[in-house]
N, C-alpha and C positions, 0 to 999 in steps of 0.2 A: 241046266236047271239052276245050278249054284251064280249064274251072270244074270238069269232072272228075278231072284233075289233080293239079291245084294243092289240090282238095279232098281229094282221096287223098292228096299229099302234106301237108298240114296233120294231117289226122287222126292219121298215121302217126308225125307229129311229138310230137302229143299225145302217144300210149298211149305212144311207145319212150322219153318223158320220166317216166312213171311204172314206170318200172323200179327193183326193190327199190335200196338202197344198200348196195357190197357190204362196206363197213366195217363195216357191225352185222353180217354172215355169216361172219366172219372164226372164229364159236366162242370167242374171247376173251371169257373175264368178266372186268372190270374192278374189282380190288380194293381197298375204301376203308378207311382205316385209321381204326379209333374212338378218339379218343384218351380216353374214359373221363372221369373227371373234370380230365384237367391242361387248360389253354388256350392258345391260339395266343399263340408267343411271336416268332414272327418263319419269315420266309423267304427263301431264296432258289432262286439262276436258274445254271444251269451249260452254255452253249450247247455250248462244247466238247466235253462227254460225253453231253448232251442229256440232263440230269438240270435237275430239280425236287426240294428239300428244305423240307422242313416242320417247325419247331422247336415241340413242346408240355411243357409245365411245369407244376409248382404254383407256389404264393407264394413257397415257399423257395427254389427256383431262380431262379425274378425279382430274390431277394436275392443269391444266388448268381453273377447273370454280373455282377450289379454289383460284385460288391469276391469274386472267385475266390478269395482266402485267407481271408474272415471263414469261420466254423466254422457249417455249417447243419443244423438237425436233419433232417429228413424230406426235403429237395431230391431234385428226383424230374425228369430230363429224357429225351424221346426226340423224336429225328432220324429222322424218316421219310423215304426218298427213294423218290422216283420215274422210272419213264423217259419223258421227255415227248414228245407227240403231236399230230397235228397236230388243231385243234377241228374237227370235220365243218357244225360249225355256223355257225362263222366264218371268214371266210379270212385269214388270216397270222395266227390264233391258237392258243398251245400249252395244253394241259390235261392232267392229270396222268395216264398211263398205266398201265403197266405195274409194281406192288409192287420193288422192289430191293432193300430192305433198310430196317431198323427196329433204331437203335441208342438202348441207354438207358444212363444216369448217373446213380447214386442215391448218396446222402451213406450210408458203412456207418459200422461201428462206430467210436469213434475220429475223426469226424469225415472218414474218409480215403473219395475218391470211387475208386466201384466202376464199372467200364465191362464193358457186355455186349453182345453182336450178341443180338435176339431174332427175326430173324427174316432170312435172307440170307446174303450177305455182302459185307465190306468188302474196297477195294482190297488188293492184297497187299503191299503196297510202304507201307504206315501201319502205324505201331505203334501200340499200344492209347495211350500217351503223346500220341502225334501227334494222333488221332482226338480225345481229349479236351480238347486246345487247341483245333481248329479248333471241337467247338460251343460249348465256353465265348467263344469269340471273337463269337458271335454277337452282336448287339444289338439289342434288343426295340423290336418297332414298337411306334409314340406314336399312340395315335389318340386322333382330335379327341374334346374333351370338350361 
């Protein structure tokens, strides 16, 4: 009686352990942003707002968060953020979630930089000025050669 059981209860352990996971039934598609031809210029980590940002660029923006006053022809930058989540796959790790917002900065005419929300929006409390500091402040990862 006691192997009937204990084998009931094993079994039961099995199957209720292959129950669906209900973070993939949640209906969320998860949106990944293509950044086209610019390249990963750096990121960062925002715990407080539980935001993830991703900085993509061409050459001329590379030249551009280096010295912010030299005059660049074509500098082309967008700030992707994310709302970040917990990895299903790892435990105490975050991965990028839900789309927020997709902000770019292209050198216009005149050499004078153009700032746009292309997708979202930004805090209400930043001005397009402010906004424009913070990713020029950015600094481009060094990877190993």
């Amino acid at each position: 009686m006691k192997k009937i059981v204990s084998m009931l209860l094993l079994s039961s352990l099995i199957f209720g352990s292959c129950t669906q996971n209900p973070e993939k039934e949640t209906g969320k598609v998860r949106f990944m942003f293509d950044p086209g031809d610019l390249k990963f210029i750096s990121s960062s980590f925002n715990p407080d707002l539980q935001t993830m940002s991703a900085l993509y660029g061409n050459n001329d923006a590379l030249s551009l968060l280096a010295d912010p006053k030299h005059e660049q022809q074509q500098a082309s930058l967008k700030l992707v953020t994310y709302k970040m989540q917990d990895d299903p796959n790892y435990f105490g790790s975050k991965v990028n979630g839900e789309l927020i917002s997709v902000e770019h900065i292209s050198t216009g005419r005149n050499g004078k930089l153009e700032y746009r929300v292309l997708f979202g929006q930004t805090p209400a409390s930043d001005s397009k000025e402010h906004r424009i500091s913070l990713i020029l402040d950015y600094q481009p990862v060094r990877f190993p050669q």
